[in-house]
N, C-alpha and C positions, 0 to 999 in steps of 0.2 A: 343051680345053673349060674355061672357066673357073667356078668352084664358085659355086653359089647360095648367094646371103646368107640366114643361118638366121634363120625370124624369130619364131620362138618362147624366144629365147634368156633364162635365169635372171637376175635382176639380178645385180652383183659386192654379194658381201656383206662386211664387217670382219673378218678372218680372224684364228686366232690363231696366231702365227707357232710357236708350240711344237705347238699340236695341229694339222696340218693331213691331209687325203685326197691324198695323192700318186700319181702312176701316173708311174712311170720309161720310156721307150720304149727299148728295147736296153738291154739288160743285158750288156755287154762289160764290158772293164776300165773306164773310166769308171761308166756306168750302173751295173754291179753295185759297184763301190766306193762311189758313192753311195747304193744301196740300203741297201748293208750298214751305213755310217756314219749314215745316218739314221734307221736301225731300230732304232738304241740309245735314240733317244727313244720310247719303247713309248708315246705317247702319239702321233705321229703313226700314220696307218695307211697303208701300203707298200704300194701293188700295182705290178704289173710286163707288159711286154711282152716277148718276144723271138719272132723266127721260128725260134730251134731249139726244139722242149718240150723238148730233154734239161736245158737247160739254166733254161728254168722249173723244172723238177723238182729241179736244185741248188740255186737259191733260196731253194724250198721248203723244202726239205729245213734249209738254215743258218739259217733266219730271216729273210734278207735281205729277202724279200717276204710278204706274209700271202698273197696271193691272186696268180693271174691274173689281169688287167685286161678286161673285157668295157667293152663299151659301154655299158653302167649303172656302170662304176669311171669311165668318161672323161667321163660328163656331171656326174659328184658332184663331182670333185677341185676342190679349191684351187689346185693346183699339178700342170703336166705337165711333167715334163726328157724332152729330147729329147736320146738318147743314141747317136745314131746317125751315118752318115757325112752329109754337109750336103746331098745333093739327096735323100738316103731320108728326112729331118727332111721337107722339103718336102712330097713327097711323100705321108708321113703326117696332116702337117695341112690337105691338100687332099683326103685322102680321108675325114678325121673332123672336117675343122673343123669343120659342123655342130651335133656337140657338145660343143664347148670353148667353147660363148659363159660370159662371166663368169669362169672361171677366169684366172691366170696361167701363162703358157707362158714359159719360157726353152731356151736350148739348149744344149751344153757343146762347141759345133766350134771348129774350132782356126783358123778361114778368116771373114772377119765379114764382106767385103766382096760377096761371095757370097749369101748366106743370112740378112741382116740384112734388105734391102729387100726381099726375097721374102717373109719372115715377118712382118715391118709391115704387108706391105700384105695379107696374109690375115684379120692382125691385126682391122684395117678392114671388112673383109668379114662375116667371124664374130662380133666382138664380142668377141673377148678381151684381153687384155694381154699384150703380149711382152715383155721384156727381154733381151737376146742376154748372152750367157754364158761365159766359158772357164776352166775350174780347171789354173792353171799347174801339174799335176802329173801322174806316171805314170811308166812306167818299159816298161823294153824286151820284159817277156811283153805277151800281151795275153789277152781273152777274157775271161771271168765267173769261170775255175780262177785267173786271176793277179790278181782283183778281191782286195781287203784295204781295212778301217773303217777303218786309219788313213792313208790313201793321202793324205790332203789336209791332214796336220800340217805346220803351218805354210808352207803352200802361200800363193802370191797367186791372188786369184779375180778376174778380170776382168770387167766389166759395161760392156754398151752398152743404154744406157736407149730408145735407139730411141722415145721422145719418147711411154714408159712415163708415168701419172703417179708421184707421188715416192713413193708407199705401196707401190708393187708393185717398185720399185728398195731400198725398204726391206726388204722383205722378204724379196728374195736377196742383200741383206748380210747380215742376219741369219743365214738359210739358210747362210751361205758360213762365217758364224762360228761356229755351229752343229755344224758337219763338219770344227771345226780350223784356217779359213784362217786366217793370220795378222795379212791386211790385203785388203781390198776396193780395185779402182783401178776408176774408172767414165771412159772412152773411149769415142772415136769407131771406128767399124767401117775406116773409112779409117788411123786413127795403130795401130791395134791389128794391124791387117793389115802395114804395114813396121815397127810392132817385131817381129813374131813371124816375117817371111821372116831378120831378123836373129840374133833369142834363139834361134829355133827350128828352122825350114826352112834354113837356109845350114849350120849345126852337121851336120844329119842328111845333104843334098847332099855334103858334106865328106868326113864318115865314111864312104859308099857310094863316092865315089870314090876314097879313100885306100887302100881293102881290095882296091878290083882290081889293086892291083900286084904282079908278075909274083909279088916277093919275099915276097907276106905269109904264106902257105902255112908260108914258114922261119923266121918269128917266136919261135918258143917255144927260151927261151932267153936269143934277144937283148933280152927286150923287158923292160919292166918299165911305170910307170907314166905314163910318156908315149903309148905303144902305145894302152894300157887306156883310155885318157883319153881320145883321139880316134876309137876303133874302136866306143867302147861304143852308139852307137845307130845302126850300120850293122845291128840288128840290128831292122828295118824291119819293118812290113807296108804291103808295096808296093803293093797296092789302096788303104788307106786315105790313105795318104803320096801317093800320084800325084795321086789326085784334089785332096787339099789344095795340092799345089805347081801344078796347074795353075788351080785357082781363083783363088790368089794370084802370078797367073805375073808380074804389072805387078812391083811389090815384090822379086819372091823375084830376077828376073832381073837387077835392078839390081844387087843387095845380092851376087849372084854373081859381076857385072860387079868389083864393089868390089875383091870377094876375090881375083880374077884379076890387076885392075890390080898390086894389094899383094906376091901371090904372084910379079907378072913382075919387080917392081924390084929383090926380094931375089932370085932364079933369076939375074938379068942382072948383079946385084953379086958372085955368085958366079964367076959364069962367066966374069966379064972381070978378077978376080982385083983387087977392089975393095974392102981392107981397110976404106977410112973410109966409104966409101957402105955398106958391109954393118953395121960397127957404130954408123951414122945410124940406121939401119931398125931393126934390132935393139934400139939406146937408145929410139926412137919407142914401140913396141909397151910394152916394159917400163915406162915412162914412164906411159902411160894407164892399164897396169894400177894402178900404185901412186897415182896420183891419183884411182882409182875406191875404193882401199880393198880391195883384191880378193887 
């Protein structure tokens, strides 16, 4: 069924990028990292969603949020972050678009190709402003208990303006600097998609498969920081990780393809007992590293 366009909708008003009404949706490690980072400006006011209450009541409880969000927080707000996996985002603003006319909505999914044209075009419907969103940051717990204010020090913040006007892309750089980021990059949902099956989705693919062998079990001892280095984000959640690698499966399957081709020329230098072709490959790799500065 597709949502009826709201027509009672508030005009967009000049916001001020330091005092705004926010209402975070999912308070996981992202959402409640956000919450918590943006709460230090006691001049904006923080409400929140989640479907567990235990974990509204931890919010509560830290400051991270002033209130629970009703439907009188989501027709006031300035600003809604959708902190969720990319078709529950959807989902949400098809069941409240209604009243998000005149606010700005962004989102923090790690997938743009998915979830950018779906959210535009709700955009259209409701009358709001979207700008699609990703905070290059996070780490291996997850949940609202592993959320931390300064999770996004000097982090990159990515933006897809989704043909946003420029005031409402201002204001999640702002937003982004706000919370510590470093630097704002504004992309397309298409280049942001095959960088990240690269930076991101191939690294974690890697590490899941590197940990099922036979021998990893007998590591302690042998290992040190090569081990650590590549194991560290087999440490998955594999609902939220599945769905991202299959939204982005164009991309991610290439970029795997890449790693296979690379992984069989050095496998096949080995094994045919191929000194100069092993130390070609091996020169190659080390070679881009130090051209990257890295």
């Amino acid at each position: 069924m597709q949502p009826t366009p709201h027509t009672g909708r508030r005009a967009p008003e000049k916001r001020n990028p330091d005092e705004l009404d926010i209402v975070i949706v999912g308070l996981g490690l992202i959402g409640g990292s956000l919450a918590k980072a943006l709460s230090r400006n006691r001049r904006h006011r923080i409400t929140g969603v989640d479907q567990n209450p235990e974990v509204i009541r931890q919010a509560l409880l830290c400051g991270a949020i002033s209130a629970e969000a009703d439907d009188g927080a989501l027709a006031r707000a300035d600003l809604i972050l959708l902190c969720c996996y990319p078709q529950a985002c959807i989902d949400f603003v098809q069941k409240k678009g209604a009243l998000l006319g005149g606010a700005l909505v962004s989102d923090t999914c790690g997938v743009k190709g998915f979830i950018c044209p779906r959210l535009t075009e709700l955009a259209r419907t409701f009358g709001f402003a979207f700008v699609g969103g990703h905070p290059m940051a996070g780490k291996e717990q997850n949940g609202f208990a592993a959320s931390e204010a300064g999770l996004f020090e000097g982090a990159s913040y990515l933006l897809i303006p989704c043909g946003a006007p420029d005031d409402a892309v201002a204001l999640m750089e702002h937003l982004a600097r706000s919370i510590g980021a470093a630097r704002t990059l504004a992309t397309t949902a298409e280049h942001h998609d095959e960088m990240i099956a690269f930076t991101s989705q191939v690294p974690h693919a890697l590490a899941c498969a590197y940990v099922m062998s036979p021998l990893c079990p007998g590591h302690p001892g042998y290992s040190a920081g090569s081990y650590r280095d590549v194991s560290r984000v087999a440490r998955i959640n594999e609902t939220l990780w599945s769905e991202l690698f299959l939204e982005n499966r164009e991309p991610l399957t290439r970029e795997i393809d890449t790693l296979l081709g690379h992984l069989t020329e050095i496998r096949n230098a080995v094994a045919e007992n191929d000194r100069e072709a092993l130390r070609g490959l091996l020169r190659q790799g080390r070679e881009i590293k130090e051209r990257l500065g890295e």
